[in-house]
N, C-alpha and C positions, 0 to 999 in steps of 0.2 A: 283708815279712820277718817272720818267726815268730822272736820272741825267748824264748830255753828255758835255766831255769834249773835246771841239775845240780846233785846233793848233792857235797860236796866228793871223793870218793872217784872217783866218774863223772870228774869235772874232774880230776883227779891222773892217772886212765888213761888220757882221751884229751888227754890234756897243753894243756888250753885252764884259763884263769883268772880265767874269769867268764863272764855267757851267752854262750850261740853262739845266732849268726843263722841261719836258715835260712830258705831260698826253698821255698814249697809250689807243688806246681803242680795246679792247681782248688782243689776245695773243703778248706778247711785243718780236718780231725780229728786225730783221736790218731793212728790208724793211717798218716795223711797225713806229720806231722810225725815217728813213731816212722821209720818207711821211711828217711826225707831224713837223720835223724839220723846211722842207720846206715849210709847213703851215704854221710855224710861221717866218719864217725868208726867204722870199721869195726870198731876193738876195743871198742866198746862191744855189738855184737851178741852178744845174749845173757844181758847184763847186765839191761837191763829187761823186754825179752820174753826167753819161752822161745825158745831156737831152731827148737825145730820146730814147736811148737802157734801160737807167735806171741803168748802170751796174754802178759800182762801178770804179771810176778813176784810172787807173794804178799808180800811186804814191800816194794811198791814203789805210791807212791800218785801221782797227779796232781790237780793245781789248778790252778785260775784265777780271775779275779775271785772271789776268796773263796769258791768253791765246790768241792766234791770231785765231782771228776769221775772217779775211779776206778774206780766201775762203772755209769758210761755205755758203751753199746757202742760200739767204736772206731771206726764212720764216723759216727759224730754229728759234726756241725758243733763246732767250740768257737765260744765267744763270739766277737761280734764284735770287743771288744775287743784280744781274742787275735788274729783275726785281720787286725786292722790294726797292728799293733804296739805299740797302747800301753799295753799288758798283758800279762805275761809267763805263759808255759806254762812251770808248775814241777813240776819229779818230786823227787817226795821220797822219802828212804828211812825207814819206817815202823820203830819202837823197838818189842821185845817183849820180855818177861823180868820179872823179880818179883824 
């Protein structure tokens, strides 16, 4: 299981209160875990990818083991840690403004 930690705003829309589990089937990517997310939490689609490009939202970043993996392309492997579960895949919502 791929444990995915949402900014609180994501968890307020798809009405969950802390990570969500999710089951990858093969190899666990971004693109791997974005799909399953959206399988299960339908009104999230479109929130962090675009809906038609797919692409990943310009104010929206992703981590794991302390690394920015936001412009890794999205069928790269995550960690192995990520993908046994004892590290969490975090989307973060990125601050802009002055």
């Amino acid at each position: 299981m791929i444990r995915v930690v949402l900014p609180q705003h994501l968890r307020t829309l798809a009405r969950v209160t802390g990570p969500v589990e999710l089951a990858v089937v093969g190899v666990p990517t971004q693109r791997a875990v974005l799909d399953a997310l959206e399988a299960r939490y339908p009104v999230l689609r479109g929130t962090v990818r675009d809906h038609g490009t797919l692409r990943r939202r310009s104010f929206v970043r992703f981590f794991a083991c302390e690394q920015d993996l936001s412009h890794d392309p999205p069928d790269t492997p995550l960690p192995e840690a990520v993908a046994a579960g004892r590290e969490p895949f975090l989307i973060i919502g990125a601050m802009a403004g002055g």
